[in-house]
N, C-alpha and C positions, 0 to 999 in steps of 0.2 A: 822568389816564387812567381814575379810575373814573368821570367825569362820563363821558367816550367811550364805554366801553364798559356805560355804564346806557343812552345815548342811540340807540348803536347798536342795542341789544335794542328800544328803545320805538320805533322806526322801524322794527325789521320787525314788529312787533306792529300799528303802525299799517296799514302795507302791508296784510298778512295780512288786516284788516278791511277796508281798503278795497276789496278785491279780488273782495270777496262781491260786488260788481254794478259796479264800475268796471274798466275796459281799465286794463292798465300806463302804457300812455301819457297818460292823465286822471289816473289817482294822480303820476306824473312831472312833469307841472305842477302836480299840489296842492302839491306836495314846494318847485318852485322859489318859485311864489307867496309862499307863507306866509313862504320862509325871503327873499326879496325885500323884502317887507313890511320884516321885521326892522332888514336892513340898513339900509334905508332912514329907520326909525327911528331908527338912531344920527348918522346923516351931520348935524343939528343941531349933534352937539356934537363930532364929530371932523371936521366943516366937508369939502369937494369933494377938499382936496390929497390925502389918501392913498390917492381915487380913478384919479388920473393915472399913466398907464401909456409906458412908451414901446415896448413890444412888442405891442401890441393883438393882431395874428396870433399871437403865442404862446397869449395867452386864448384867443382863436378854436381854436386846434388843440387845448389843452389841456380846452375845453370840449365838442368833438365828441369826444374821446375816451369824456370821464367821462360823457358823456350816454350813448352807447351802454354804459358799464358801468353806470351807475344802471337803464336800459333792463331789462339781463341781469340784475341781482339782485332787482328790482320783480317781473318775469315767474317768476327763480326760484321767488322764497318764493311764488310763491301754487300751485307747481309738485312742489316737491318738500321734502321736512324742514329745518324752521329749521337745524338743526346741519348738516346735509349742504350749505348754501348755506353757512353762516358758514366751514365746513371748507375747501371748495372755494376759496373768497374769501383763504384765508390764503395761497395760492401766488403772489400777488401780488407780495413782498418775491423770488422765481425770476424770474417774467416781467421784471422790474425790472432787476435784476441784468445778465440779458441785453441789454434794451434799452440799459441803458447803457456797455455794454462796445460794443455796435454805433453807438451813437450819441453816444456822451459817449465815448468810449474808456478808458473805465476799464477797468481790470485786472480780467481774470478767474481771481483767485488760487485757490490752496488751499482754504481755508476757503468760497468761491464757489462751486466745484467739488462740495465737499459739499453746501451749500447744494441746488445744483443736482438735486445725485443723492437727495438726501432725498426736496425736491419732486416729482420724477416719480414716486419709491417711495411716496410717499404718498398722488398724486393715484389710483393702481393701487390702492392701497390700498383707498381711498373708492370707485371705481367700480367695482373687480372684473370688469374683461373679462372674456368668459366666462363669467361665472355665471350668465347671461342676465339681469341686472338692470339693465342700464344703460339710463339715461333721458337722453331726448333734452334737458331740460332742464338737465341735468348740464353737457354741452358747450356750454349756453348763458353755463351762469356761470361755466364757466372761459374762455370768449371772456369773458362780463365782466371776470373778473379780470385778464386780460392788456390790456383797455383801460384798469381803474383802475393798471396798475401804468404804459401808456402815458403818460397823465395826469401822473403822475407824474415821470416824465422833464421836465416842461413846469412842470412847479409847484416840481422843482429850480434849474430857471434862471429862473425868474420871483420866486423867491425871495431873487436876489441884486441883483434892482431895482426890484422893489416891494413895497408896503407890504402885510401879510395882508389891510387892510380891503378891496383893489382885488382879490386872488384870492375873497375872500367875496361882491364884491358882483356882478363880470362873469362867477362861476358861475351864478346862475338869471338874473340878465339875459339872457344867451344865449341859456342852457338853454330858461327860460320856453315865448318866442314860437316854440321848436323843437316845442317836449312838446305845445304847444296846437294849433300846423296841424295834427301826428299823433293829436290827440283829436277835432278836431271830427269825423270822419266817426263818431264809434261813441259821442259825449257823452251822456253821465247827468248828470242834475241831480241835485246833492249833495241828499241829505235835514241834516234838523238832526239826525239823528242819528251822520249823519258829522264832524260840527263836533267833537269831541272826537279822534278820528283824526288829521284834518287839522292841527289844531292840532300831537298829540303830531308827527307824523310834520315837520311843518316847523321847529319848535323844534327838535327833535332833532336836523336834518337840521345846523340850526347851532352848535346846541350840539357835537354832536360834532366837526364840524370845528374849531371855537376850541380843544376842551378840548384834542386831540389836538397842535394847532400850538403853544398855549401847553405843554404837556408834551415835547415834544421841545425845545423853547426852553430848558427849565429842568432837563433830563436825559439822561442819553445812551437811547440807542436799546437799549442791553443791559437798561436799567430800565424801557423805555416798553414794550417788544415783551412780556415774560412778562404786563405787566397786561392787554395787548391780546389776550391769548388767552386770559384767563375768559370771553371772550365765548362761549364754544361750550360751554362746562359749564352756563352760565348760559342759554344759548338752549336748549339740549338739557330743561333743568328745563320753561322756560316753556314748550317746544312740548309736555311728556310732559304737564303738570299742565291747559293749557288749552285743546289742541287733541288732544289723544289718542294721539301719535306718539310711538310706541315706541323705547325707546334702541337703537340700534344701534355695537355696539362697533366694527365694522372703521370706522366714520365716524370716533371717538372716537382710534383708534390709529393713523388714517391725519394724523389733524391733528396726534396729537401726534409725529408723524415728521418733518412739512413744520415744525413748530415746532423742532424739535431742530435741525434744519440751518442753519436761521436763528438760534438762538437762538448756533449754534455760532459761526457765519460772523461774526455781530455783535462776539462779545466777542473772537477770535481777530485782528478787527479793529483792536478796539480795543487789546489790548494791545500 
């Protein structure tokens, strides 16, 4: 979980840079390329089988999801404060919840219920109706987040018949040839000085995913979830030291409310 949440910081660092002259949609297929590439370099030695899928339309839906939330958090960060996207981004484990009491029929207990009520108090929190502060990009990324928690739902049941290597590798295969019809009309040619961006931002893009799947593999969710929320202390440093963005506390205490609910719902679960 600290590869995840190193990787996830260097991916909107990368973003953030590339965004100084590239469209979201052009940084969104650097993002699948690179991290394409990767996969593809492994399939040598983990050979085509743990490519084989028998739900292909599950990919397919599960990857128009996370396209449109990768979309909403690419457009975030270059829109509004690193922590204000990572904060927003946390009510994902809410939208989740939901979704799969709607569509998986799980229980919407107790501890869910909290969950729930945290999250909205939290997302109020962070936006402040009324204050007149709210940005329209705000309700960009909490529509992202509610597509990555969509996503989610899809990477639950795809989980129980296939291999991680086939959810790794039919994300930017999909994704790719999406992000580039919706580049070509507005393309920049990369300089070499994007070549170090690029790079971080599609390693990462994998890195994060593996470390995160293999972390949940090997611990429950009440130990994965608190490592998964340095990310906003740690974004919050890197956007104040290298881009100039001032802390903002009701950001700070709206995450850590949407956190408590979760962190509550998780362990209430578990025991």
């Amino acid at each position: 979980m600290g590869g995840a949440v190193l990787s996830f910081s260097a991916m909107a660092i990368g973003v953030r840079e590339m965004l100084r002259h590239m469209a979201p949609f052009e940084v969104l297929f650097v993002r699948s390329a690179v991290m394409l590439l990767i996969v593809l370099a492994l399939l040598p030695r983990a050979g085509l089988a743990p490519l084989r899928t028998r739900h292909f339309g599950l990919h397919v839906w599960r990857n128009l999801f996370h396209f449109g939330g990768q979309w909403s958090w690419i457009f975030a960060i270059g829109a509004l404060p690193l922590a204000t996207v990572f904060a927003i981004e946390f009510t994902m484990p809410v939208w989740t919840a939901l979704l799969a009491y709607f569509f998986l029929k799980e229980k919407l207990n107790g501890p869910r219920l909290v969950m729930l009520a945290c999250g909205i108090g939290g997302v109020l929190i962070i936006l402040r109706p009324g204050a007149g502060t709210l940005e329209p990009a705000a309700f960009i990324m909490l529509a992202g987040a509610f597509g990555y928690a969509a996503q989610m739902i899809y990477t639950k049941r795809l989980a129980a018949t296939d291999a991680p290597l086939a959810v790794l590798f039919w994300m930017p295969a999909l994704q790719a040839p999406l992000a580039l019809a919706a580049a070509l009309p507005h393309w920049v040619a990369p300089r070499l000085a994007d070549a170090p961006w690029m790079l971080l931002l599609g390693v990462g893009s994998y890195t994060a995913h593996y470390c995160m799947m293999r972390a949940m593999k090997i611990a429950d969710a009440t130990v994965v979830v608190p490592v998964d929320f340095a990310r906003l202390p740690l974004i919050a440093v890197v956007g104040a030291l290298f881009y100039g963005e001032p802390f903002d506390a009701a950001v700070l205490v709206g995450a850590a409310v949407i956190f408590a609910g979760t962190y509550y719902s998780l362990s209430r679960e578990k025991r």
